[in-house]
C-alpha positions, -999 to +999 in steps of 0.1 A: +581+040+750+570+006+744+578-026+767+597-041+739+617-010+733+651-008+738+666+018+760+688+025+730+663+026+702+645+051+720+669+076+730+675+075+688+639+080+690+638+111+711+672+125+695+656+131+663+627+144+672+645+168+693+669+175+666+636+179+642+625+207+668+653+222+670+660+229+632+626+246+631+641+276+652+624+264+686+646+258+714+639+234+739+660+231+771+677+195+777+656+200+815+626+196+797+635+170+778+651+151+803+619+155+824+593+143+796+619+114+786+619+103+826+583+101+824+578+080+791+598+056+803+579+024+811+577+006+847+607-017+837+626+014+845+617+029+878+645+017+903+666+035+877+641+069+877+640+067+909+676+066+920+678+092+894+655+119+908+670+111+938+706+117+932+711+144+902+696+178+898+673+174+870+676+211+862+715+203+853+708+171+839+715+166+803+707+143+779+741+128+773+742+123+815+705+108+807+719+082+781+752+073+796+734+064+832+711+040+812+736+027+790+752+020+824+722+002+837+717-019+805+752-025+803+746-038+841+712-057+838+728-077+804+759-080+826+743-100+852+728-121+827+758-129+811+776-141+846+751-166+851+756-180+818+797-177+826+791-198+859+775-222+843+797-221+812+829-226+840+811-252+857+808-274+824+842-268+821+854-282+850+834-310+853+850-323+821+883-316+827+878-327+867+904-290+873+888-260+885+889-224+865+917-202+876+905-168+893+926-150+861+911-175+835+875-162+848+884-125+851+901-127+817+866-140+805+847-115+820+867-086+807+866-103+770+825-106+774+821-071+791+845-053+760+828-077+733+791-063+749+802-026+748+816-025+714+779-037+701+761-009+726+786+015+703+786+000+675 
C-alpha cells in the first residue's frame, strides 16, 4: 500500500488480484489474505491493526469483516473532520444572525453530512 492510498482503492486492489488467483484454480483462504492485507497496510493504520488483532479471531476473519471495519474507521476519521468544519460552520451562523443553532437543527445536519459521506464510500 502506498501512504497516498486510499483504504478503498486498495481493498479494489487486493480483490482483484485475489479474484485473478482464484480463477486460475488456486484457492486461497480469506485467513491468509486477511493476514498479508493487515501487514501491507501502512503505519497510518496501526491503532486500527492493532485493535483488530486484538479483538477478532483472525482465523474467522473475512475479508468483507476486513473492509467493513475500515470503512468504519474511514467513515470515522472523515467524520471527525467534518464536525470541526460543522462547528465552525454553526458558529458563523450564529454570529450573523446573533441566535444560536437549535440542538435538532445541528443533529439534522450531521445526519444529512454523515448519509451524503456514505452514499460516496458506496457509490
Amino acid at each position: 500500500m502506498k501512504d497516498e492510498e486510499d483504504i478503498g482503492s486498495y481493498m479494489l486492489i487486493v480483490n482483484e488480484v485475489v479474484n485473478s488467483i482464484r480463477g486460475l484454480g488456486k484457492e486461497i483462504e480469506d485467513k491468509v489474505i486477511v493476514k498479508n492485507i493487515l501487514r501491507s497496510l501502512t503505519s497510518r493504520f496501526d491503532t486500527k491493526i492493532s485493535a483488530i488483532e486484538e479483538v477478532k479471531d483472525l482465523n474467522s476473519f473475512t475479508l468483507v469483516e476486513m473492509r467493513g471495519s475500515f470503512i468504519s474507521y474511514k467513515i470515522r476519521i472523515g467524520k471527525a473532520k467534518i464536525d470541526d468544519k460543522e462547528d465552525i460552520l454553526k458558529a458563523i451562523k450564529s454570529s450573523k444572525s446573533n441566535t444560536y443553532v437549535n440542538e435538532d437543527e445541528a443533529s439534522y445536519m450531521e445526519e444529512s453530512n454523515f448519509v451524503r459521506k456514505l452514499k460516496r464510500e458506496q457509490g
